[in-house]
LUMBA-56707 format. One record per residue: x, y, z of N, C-alpha, C in turn; residue in three letters; residue number from 1. Coordinates in Angstrom, 2 decimals. Each point is the difference from the previous one (the first is absolute). Layout:
N
      n_X      n_Y      n_Z     ca_X     ca_Y     ca_Z      c_X      c_Y      c_Z  code  pos
        X        Y        Z        X        Y        Z        X        Y        Z   ALA  NUM
...
***
This chain:
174
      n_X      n_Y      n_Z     ca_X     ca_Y     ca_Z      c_X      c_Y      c_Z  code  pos
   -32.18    -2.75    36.71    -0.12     0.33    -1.40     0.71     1.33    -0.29   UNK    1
    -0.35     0.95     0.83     0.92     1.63     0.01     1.28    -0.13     0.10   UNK    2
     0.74    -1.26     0.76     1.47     0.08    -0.09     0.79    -0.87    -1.01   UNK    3
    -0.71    -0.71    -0.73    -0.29    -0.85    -0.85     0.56     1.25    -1.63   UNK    4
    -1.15     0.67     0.07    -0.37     1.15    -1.20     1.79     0.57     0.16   UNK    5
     0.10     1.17     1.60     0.81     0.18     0.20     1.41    -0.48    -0.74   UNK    6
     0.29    -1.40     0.49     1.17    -0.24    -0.26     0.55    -0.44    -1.42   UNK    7
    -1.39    -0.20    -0.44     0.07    -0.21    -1.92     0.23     1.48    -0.48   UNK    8
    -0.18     0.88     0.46    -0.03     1.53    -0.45     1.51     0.26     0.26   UNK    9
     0.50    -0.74     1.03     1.58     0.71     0.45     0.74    -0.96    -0.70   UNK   10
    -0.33    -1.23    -0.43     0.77    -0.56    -1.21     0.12     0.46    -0.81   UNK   11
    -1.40     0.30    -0.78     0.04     0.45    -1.12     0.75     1.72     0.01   UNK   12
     0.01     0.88     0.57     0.69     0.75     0.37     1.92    -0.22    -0.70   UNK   13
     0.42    -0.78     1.47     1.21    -0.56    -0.13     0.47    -0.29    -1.21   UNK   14
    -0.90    -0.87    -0.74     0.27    -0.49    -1.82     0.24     0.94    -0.43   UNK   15
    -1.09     1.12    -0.11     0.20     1.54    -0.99     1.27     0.43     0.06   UNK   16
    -0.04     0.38     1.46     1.55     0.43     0.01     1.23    -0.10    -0.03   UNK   17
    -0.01    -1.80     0.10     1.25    -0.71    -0.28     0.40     0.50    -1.73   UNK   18
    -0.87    -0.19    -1.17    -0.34     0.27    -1.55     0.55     1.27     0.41   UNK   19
    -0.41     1.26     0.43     0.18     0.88    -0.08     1.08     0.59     0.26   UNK   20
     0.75    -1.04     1.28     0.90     0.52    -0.06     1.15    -0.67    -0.76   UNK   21
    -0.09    -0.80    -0.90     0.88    -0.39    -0.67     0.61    -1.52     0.02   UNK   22
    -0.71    -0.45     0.76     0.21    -1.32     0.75     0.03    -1.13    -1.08   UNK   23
     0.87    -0.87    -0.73    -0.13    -1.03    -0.91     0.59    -0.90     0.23   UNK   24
    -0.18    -0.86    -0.72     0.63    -1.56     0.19     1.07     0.00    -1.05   UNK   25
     1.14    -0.68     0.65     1.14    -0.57    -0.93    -0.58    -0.27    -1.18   UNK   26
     0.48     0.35    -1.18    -0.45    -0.73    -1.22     0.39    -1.08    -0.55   UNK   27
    -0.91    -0.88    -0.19     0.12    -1.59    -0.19     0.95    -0.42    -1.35   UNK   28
     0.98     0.57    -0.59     0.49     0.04    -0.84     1.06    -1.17    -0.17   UNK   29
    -0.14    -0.76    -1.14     1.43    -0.90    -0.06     1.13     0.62    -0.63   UNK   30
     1.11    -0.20     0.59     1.25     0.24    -0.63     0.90    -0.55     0.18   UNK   31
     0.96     0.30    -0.59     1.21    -1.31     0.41     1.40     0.55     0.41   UNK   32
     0.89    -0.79     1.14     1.25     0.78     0.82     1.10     0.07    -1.01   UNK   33
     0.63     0.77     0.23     1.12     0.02    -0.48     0.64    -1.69    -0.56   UNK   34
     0.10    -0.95     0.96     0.34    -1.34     0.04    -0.63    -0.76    -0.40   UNK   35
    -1.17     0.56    -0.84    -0.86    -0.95    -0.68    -1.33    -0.47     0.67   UNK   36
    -0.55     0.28     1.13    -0.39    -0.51     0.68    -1.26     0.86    -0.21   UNK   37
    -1.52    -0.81    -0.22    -1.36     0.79     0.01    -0.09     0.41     1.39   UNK   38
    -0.72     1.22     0.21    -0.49     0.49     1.17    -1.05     1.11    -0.25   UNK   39
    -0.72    -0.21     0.78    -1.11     1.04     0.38     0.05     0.25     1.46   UNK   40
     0.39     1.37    -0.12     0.62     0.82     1.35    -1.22     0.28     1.05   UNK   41
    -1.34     0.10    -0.67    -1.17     0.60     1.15     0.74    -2.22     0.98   UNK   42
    -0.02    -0.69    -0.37     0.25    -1.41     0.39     1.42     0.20     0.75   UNK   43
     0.70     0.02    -0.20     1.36     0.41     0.61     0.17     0.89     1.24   UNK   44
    -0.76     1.00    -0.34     0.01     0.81     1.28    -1.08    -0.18     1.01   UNK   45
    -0.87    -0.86    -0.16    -1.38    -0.12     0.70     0.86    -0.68     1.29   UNK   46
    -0.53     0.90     1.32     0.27    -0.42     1.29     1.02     0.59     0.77   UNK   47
     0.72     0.97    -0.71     0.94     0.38     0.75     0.54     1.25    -1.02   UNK   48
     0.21     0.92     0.85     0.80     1.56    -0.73     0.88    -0.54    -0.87   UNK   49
     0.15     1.14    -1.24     0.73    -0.13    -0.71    -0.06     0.93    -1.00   UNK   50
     1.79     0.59    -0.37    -0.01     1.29    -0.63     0.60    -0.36    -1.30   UNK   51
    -1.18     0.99    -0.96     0.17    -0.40    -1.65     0.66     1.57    -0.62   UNK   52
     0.96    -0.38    -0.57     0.20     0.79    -0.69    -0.11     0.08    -1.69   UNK   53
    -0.61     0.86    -0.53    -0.32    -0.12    -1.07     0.48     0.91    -1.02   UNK   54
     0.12    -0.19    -1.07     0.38     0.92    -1.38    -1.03    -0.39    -1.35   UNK   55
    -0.27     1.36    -0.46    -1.24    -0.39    -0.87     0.39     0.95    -1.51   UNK   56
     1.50     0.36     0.00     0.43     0.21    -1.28     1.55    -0.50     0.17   UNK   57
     1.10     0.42    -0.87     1.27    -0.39    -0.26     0.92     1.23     1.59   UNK   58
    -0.90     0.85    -0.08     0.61     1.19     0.58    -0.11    -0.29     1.14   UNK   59
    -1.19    -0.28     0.85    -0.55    -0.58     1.00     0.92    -1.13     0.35   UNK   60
    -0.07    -0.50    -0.65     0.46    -1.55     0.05     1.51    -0.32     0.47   UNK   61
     0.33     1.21    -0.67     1.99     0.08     0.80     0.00     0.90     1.23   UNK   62
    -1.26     0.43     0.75     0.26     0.17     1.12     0.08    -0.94     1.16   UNK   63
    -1.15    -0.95     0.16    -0.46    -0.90     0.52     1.07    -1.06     0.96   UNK   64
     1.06     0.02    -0.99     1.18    -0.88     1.00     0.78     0.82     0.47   UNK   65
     0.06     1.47     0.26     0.29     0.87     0.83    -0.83    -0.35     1.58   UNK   66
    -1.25    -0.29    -0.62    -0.74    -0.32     1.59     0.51    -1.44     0.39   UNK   67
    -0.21    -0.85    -0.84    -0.25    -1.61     0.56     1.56    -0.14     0.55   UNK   68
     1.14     1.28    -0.47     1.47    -0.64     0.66    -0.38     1.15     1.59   UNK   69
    -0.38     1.10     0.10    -0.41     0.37     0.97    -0.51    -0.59     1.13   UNK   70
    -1.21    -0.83    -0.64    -0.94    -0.58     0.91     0.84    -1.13     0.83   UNK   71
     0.69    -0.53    -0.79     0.46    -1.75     0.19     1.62     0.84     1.10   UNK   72
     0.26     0.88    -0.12     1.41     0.90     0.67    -0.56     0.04     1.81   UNK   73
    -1.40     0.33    -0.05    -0.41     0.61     0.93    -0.73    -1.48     1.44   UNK   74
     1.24    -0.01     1.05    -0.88    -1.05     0.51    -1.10     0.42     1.11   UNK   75
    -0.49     1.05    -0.05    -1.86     0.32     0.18    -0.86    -1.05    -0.59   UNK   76
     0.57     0.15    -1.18    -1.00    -0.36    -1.24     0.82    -1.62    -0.52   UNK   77
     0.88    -0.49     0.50     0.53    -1.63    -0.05    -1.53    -0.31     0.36   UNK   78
     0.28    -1.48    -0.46    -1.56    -0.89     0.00    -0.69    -0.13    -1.02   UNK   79
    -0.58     1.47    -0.30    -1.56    -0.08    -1.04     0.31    -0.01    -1.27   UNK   80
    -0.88    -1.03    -0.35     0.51     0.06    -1.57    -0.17     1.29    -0.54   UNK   81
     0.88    -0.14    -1.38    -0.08     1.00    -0.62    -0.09    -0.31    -1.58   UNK   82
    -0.91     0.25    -0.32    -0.08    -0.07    -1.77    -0.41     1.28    -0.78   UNK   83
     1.55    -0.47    -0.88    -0.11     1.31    -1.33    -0.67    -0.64    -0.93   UNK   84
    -0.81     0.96    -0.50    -1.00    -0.27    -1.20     0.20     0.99    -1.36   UNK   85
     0.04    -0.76    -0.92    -0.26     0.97    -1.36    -0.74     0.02    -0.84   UNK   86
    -0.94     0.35    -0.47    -1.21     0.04    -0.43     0.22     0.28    -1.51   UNK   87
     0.45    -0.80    -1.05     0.19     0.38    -1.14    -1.22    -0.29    -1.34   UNK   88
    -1.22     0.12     0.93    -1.30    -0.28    -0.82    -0.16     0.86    -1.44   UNK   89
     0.91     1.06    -0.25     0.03     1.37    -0.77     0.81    -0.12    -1.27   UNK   90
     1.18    -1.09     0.21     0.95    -0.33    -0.58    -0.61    -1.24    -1.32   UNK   91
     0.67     0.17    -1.17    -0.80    -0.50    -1.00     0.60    -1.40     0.30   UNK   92
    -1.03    -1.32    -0.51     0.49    -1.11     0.38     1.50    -0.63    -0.37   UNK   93
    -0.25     0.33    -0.98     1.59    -0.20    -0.89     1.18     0.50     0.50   UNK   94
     0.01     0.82     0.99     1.28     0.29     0.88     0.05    -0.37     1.44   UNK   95
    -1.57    -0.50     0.57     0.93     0.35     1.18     0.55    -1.45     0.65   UNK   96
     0.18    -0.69    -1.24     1.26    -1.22     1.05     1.57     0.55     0.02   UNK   97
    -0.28     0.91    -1.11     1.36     0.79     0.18     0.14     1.25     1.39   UNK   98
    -0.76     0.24     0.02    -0.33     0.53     1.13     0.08    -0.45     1.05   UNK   99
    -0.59    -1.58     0.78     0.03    -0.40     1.06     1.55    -0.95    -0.13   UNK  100
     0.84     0.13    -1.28     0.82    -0.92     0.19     1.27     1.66     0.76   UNK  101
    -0.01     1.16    -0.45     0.39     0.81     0.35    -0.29     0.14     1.00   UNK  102
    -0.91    -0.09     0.76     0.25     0.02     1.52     0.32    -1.21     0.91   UNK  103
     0.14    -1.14    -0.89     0.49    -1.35     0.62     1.32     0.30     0.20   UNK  104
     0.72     0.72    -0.96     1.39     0.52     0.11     0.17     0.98     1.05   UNK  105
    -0.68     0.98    -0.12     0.23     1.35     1.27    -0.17    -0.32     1.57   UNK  106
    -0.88    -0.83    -0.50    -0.63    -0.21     2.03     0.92    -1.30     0.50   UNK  107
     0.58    -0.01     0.98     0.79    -0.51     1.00    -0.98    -1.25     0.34   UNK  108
     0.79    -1.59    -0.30    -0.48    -1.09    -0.18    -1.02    -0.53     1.00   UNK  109
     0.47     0.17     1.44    -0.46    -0.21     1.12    -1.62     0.77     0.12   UNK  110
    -0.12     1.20    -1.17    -1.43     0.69     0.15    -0.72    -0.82    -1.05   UNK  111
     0.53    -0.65    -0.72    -1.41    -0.67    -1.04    -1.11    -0.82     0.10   UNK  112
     0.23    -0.41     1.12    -1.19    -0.49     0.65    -1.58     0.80     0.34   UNK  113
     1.07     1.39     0.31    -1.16     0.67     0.91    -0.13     1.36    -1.05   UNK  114
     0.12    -0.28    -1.82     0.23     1.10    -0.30    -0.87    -0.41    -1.33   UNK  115
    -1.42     0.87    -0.21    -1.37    -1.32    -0.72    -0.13     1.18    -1.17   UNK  116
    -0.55    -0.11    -1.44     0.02     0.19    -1.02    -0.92    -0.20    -0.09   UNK  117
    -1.18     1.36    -0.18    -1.27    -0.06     0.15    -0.51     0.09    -1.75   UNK  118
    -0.71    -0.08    -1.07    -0.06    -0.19    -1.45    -1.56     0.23    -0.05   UNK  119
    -1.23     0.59     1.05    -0.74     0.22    -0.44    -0.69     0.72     1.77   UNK  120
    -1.34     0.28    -0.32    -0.83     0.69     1.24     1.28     1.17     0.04   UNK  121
    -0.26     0.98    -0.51     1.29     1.04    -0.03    -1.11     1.25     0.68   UNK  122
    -1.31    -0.17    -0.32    -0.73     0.70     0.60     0.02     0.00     1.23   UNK  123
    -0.31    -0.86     0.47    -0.25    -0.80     1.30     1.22     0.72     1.09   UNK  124
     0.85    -0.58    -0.69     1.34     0.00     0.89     0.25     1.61     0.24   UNK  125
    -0.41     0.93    -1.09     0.50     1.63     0.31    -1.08     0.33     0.64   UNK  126
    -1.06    -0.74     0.30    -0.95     0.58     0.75     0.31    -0.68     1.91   UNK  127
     0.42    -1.06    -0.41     0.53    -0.26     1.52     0.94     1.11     0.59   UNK  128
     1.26     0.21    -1.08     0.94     0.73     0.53    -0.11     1.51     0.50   UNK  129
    -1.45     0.22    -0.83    -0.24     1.51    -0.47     1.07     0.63    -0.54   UNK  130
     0.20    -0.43    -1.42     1.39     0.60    -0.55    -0.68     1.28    -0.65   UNK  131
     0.66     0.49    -0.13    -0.43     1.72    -0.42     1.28     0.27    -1.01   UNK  132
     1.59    -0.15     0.21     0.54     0.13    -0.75     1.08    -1.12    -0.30   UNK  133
     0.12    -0.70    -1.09     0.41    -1.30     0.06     1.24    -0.23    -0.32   UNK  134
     0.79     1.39     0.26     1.79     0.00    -0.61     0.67     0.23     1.37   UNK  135
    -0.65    -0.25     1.37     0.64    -0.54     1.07    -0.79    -1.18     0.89   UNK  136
     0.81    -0.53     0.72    -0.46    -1.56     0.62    -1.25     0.03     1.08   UNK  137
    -0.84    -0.66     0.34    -0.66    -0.04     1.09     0.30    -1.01     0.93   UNK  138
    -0.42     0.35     0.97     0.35    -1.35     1.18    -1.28     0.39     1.15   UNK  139
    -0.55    -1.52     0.45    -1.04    -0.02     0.69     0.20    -1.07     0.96   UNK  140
    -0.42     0.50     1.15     0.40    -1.27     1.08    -1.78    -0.45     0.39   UNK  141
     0.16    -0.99    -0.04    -1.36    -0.56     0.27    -0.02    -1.20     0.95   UNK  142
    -1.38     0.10     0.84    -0.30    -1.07     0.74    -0.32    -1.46    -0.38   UNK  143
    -0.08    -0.80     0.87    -0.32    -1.18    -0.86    -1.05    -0.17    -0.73   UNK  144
    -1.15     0.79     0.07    -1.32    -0.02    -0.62     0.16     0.93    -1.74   UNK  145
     1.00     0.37     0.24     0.27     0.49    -0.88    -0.21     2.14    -0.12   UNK  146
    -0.42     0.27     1.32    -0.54     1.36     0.23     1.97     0.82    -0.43   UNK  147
    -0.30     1.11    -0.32     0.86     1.09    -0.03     0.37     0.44     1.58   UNK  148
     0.79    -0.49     0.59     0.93     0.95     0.63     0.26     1.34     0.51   UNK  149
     0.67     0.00    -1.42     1.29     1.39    -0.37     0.22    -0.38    -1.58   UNK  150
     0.13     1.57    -0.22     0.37     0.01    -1.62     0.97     0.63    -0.28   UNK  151
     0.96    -0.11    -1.11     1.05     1.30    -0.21     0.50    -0.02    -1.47   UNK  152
     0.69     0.59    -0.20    -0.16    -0.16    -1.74     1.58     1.05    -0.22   UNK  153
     0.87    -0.07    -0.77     0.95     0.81    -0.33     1.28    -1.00     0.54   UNK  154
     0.84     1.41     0.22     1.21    -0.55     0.64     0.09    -1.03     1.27   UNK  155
     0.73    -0.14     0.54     0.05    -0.54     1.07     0.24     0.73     1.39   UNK  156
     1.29     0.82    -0.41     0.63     0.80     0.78    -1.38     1.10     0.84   UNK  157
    -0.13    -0.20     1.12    -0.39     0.70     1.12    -1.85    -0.60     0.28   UNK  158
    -0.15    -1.40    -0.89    -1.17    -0.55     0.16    -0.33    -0.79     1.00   UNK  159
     1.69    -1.37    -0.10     0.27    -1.15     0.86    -0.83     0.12     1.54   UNK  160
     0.41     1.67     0.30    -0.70    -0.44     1.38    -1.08     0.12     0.51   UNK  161
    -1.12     0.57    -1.08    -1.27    -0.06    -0.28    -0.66    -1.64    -0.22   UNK  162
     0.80    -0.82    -0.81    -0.37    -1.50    -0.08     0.33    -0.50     1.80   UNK  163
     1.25     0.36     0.10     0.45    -0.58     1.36    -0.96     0.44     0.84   UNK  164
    -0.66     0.75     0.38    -0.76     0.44     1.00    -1.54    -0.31    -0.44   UNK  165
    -0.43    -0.15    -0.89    -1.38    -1.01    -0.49    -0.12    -1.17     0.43   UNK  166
     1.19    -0.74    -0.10     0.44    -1.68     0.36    -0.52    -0.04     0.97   UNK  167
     0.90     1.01     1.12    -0.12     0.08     1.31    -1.01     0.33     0.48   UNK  168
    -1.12     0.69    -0.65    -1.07     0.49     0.63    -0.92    -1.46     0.06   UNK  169
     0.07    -0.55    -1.60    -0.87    -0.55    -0.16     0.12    -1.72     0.31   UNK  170
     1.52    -0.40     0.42     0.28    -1.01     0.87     0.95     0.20     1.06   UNK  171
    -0.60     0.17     1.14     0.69     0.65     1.35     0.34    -1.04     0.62   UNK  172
     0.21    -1.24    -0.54     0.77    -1.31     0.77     1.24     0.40    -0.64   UNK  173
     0.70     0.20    -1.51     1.06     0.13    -0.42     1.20     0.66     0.48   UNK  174
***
């Protein structure tokens, strides 16, 4: 019964501090790819790493394929998917097909698949990213369960090998 008590105490423990420390789940959000295609990404990425890059204003948002041409350059990081995300929940309805048709134009054809148009949970999503300032990009590499990694946010230049060496820590078959 004492080890019983015990080990419900070191669960419950574990829980606190997972919350505490920041620990969340993909957000269950629908959106749709570049190519037309519905997706909900916590579904997409379930089971296996995978690095999101995200933009959560216009400013933000033209950084982001600074990373995803980085990422996709670098064969460390060949393999894992990679999805850019834009979160235009902020944007009044009435524009933003003009909006996602503007980035149907900018982004390089071969990425529209993996490149999702998020239109609501805008909360959600800056709380996954922990965005703090939303006029540069975030990028998060995550496990298949969906846990945080590694985080980084800004430029690219002198980050790459901070992602590259997360990968590696956190899948040492690669």
């Amino acid at each position: 019964m004492r080890t019983l008590a015990l080990n419900l105490l070191l669960l419950a423990g574990a829980l606190v501090l997972s919350r505490l420390s920041g620990a969340q789940d993909v957000p269950k959000t629908d959106g749709e790819t570049l190519s037309g295609r519905h997706m909900v990404l916590a579904t997409a990425v379930r089971g296996h790493p995978a690095v999101l890059v995200a933009g959560f204003s216009r400013a933000g948002g033209n950084g982001t394929g600074a990373w995803v041409t980085a990422i996709h350059a670098d064969s460390t990081l060949a393999g894992i998917p990679v999805f850019e995300i834009a979160q235009i929940a902020g944007a009044p309805g009435l524009i933003r097909g003009m909006i996602k048709s503007g980035m149907k134009k900018s982004v390089p054809a071969a990425e529209h698949d993996n490149f999702v148009v998020l239109t609501q949970d805008d909360k959600a999503w800056r709380a996954y990213f922990d965005v703090g300032d939303d006029q540069v990009p975030y990028v998060l590499l995550i496990d298949g369960s969906g846990k945080v990694l590694w985080r980084g946010h800004g430029q690219v230049e002198g980050q790459i090998l901070n992602l590259k060496t997360a990968l590696t820590v956190a899948t040492p078959s690669r």
